[in-house]
PLY file of the C-alpha trace (Angstrom):
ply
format ascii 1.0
element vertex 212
property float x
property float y
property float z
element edge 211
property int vertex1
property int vertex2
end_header
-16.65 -101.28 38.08
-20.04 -103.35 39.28
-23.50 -101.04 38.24
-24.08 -101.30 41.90
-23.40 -98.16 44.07
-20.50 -97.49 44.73
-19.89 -94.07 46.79
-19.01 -91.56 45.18
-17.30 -92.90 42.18
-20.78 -93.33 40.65
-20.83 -89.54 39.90
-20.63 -88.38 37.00
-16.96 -87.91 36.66
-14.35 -90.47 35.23
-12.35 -92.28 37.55
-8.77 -92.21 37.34
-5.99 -94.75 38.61
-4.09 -91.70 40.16
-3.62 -90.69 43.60
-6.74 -88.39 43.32
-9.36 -90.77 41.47
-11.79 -87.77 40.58
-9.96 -84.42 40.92
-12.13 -82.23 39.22
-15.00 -82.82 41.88
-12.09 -83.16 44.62
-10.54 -79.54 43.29
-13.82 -78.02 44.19
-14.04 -79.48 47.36
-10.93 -78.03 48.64
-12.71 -74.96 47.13
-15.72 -75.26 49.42
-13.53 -75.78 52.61
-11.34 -72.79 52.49
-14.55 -71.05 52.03
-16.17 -72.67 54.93
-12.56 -72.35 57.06
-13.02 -68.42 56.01
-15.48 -67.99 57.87
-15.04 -70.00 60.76
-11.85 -68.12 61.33
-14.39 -64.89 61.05
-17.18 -66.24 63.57
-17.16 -65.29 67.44
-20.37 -67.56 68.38
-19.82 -71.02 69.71
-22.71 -71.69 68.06
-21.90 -70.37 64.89
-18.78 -72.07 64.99
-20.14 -75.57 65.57
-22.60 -74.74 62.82
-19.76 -74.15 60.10
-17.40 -76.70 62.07
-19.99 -79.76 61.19
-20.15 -78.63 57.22
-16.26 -78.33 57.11
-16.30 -81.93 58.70
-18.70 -82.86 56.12
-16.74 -81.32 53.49
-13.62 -82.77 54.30
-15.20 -86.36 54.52
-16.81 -85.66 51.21
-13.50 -84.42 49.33
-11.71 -87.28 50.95
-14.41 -90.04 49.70
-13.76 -88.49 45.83
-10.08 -89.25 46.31
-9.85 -92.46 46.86
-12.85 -95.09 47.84
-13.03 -97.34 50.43
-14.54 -101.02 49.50
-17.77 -101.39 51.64
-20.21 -98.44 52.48
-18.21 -97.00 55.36
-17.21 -93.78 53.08
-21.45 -93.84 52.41
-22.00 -94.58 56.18
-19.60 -91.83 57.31
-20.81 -89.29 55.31
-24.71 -89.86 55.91
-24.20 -89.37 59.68
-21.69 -85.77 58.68
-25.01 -84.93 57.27
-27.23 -85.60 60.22
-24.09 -83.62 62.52
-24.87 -81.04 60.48
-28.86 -80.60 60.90
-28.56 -81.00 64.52
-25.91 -78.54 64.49
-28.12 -75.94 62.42
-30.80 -76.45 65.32
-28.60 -75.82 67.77
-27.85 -72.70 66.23
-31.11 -71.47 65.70
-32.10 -71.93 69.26
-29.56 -70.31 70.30
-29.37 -67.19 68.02
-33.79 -67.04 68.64
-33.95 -68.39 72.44
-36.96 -70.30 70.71
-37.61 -73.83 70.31
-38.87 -75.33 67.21
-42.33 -76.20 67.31
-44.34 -79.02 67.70
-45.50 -79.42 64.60
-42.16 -79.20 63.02
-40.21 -81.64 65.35
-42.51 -83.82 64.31
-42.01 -83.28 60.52
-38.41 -83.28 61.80
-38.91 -86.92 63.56
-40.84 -88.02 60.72
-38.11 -86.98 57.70
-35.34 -88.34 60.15
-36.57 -91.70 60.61
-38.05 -91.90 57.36
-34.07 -90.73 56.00
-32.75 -93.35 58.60
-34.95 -96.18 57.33
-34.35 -95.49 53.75
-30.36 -95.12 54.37
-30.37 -98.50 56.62
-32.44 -100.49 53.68
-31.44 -98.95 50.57
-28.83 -95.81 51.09
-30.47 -94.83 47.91
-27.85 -91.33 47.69
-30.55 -89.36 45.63
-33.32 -89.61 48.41
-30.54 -89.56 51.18
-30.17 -86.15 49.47
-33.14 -84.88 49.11
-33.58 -85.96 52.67
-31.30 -83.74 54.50
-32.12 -80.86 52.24
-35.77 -81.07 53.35
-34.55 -81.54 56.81
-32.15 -78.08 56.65
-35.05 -75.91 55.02
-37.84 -77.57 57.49
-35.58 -75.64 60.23
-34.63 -72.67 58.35
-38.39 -72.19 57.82
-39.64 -72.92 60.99
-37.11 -69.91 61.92
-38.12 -67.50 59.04
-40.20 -65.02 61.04
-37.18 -63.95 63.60
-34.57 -63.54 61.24
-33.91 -60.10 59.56
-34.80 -59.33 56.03
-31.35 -60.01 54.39
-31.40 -63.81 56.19
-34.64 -64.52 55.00
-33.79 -63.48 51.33
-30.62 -65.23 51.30
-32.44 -68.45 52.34
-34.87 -68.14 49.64
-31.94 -67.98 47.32
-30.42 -71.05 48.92
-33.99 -72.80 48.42
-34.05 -71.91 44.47
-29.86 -73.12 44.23
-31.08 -76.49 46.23
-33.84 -77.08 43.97
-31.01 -76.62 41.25
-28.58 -78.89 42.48
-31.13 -81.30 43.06
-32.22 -81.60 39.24
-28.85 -81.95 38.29
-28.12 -84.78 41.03
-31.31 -86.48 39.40
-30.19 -85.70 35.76
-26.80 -87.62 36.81
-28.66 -90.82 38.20
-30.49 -91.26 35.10
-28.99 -90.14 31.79
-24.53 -90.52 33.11
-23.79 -93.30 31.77
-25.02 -92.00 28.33
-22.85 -88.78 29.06
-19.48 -90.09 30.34
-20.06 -92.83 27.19
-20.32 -89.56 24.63
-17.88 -87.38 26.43
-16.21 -89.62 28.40
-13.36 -86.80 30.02
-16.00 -83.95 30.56
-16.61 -84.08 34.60
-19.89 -83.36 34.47
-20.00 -83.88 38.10
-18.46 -80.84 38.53
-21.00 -78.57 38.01
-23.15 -79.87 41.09
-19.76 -79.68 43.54
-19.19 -76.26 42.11
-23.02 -75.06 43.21
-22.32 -76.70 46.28
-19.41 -73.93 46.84
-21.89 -71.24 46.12
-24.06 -72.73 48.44
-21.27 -73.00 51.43
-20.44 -69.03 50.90
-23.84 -68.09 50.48
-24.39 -69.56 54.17
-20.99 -68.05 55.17
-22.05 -64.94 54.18
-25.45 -65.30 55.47
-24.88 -66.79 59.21
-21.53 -66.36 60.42
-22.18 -62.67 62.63
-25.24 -64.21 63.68
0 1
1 2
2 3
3 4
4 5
5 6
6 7
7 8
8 9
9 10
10 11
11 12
12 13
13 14
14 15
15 16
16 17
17 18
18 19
19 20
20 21
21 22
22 23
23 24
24 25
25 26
26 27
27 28
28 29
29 30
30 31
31 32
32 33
33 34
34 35
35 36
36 37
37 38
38 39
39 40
40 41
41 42
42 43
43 44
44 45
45 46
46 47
47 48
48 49
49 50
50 51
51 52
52 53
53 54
54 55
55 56
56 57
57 58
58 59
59 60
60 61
61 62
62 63
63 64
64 65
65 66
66 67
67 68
68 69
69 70
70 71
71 72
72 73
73 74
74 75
75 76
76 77
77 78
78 79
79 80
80 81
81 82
82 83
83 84
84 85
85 86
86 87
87 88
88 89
89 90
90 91
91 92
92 93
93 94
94 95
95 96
96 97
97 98
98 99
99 100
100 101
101 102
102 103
103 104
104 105
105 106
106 107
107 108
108 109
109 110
110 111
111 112
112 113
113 114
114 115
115 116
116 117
117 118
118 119
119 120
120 121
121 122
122 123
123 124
124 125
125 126
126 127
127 128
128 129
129 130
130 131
131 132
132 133
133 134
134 135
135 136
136 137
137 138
138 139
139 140
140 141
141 142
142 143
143 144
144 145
145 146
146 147
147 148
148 149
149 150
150 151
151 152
152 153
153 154
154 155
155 156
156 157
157 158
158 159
159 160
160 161
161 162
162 163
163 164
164 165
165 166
166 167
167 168
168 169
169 170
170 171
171 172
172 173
173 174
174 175
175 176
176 177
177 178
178 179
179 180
180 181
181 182
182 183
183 184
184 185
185 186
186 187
187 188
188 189
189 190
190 191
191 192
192 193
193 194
194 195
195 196
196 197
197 198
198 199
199 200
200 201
201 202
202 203
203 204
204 205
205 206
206 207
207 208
208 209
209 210
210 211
């Protein structure tokens, strides 16, 4: 394998000639969508449902992409724009479940993070700023939001924030010191541990949203 990206398979999990190339990350996938098909089966909003619809497409593109990759950066591609479904699908939630919407001030930090996401994923599709990207993107809205949601929303988000920030660090750690980890232990799937707080992540927001 070249040192240049190649999505996903330069996570932090060895790649196997098998049918499922990295099945530890791929195991908790399948994880995260039967949580996220939970609770679209428990939702009664449209816009609820579109909500959890676009992270279950996201999902499903994600656990596919650890199964098997596809030469090129269509897999990269694919899942970049899941992403973006997904923050225009949170907005459309939130202006639906408030009546209000967002802002001037933040559709402009929303313009200004998108095309600045955009540029960066059309000249370098650097994956740990494409990351850090749509996370910014998703808490931008959930905070321009804060005030109308009740007390149990806004503490679950805050949770979400802190998990984020976790995931984040570990997404980082993986970029710079893998190599030196899969060479030391090469059949420890040290990838798993970020898929496994994205789970927590997906049932937190289950939890959190879906009888909005």
């Amino acid at each position: 394998m070249s040192d240049s990206y190649i999505f996903p398979f330069d996570t932090c999990e060895k790649v196997r000639d098998n049918i499922i190339a990295q099945p530890w990350s791929v195991l908790f996938n399948i994880l995260s969508c039967i949580i996220l098909l939970y609770f679209i089966l428990k939702t009664k909003k449209f816009y609820t449902l579109l909500f959890f619809f676009s992270l279950l497409l996201f999902e499903i593109i994600h656990t596919i992409s650890h199964i098997k990759h596809i030469k090129g950066s269509y897999l990269n591609s694919i899942t970049h724009f899941a992403a973006i479904f997904v923050n225009i699908s949170l907005i459309i939630f939130f202006i639906n479940y408030t009546k209000q919407i967002p802002n001037k001030f933040t559709l402009f930090i929303l313009l200004l993070l998108q095309t600045t996401d955009l540029y960066m994923f059309f000249n370098s599709q650097s994956f740990v700023y494409l990351v850090v990207s749509q996370i910014l993107i998703m808490f931008v809205v959930f905070y321009n939001y804060y005030g109308y949601l009740p007390k149990n929303v806004r503490h679950n988000i805050n949770i979400l924030l802190i998990i984020a920030v976790v995931l984040y660090s570990f997404l980082l750690n993986e970029k710079v010191n893998c190599k030196k980890m899969l060479n030391k232990y090469p059949n420890i799937p040290f990838h798993v541990i970020i898929e496994s707080l994205g789970s927590v992540i997906f049932y937190i927001i289950g939890i959190t949203f879906y009888k909005l």
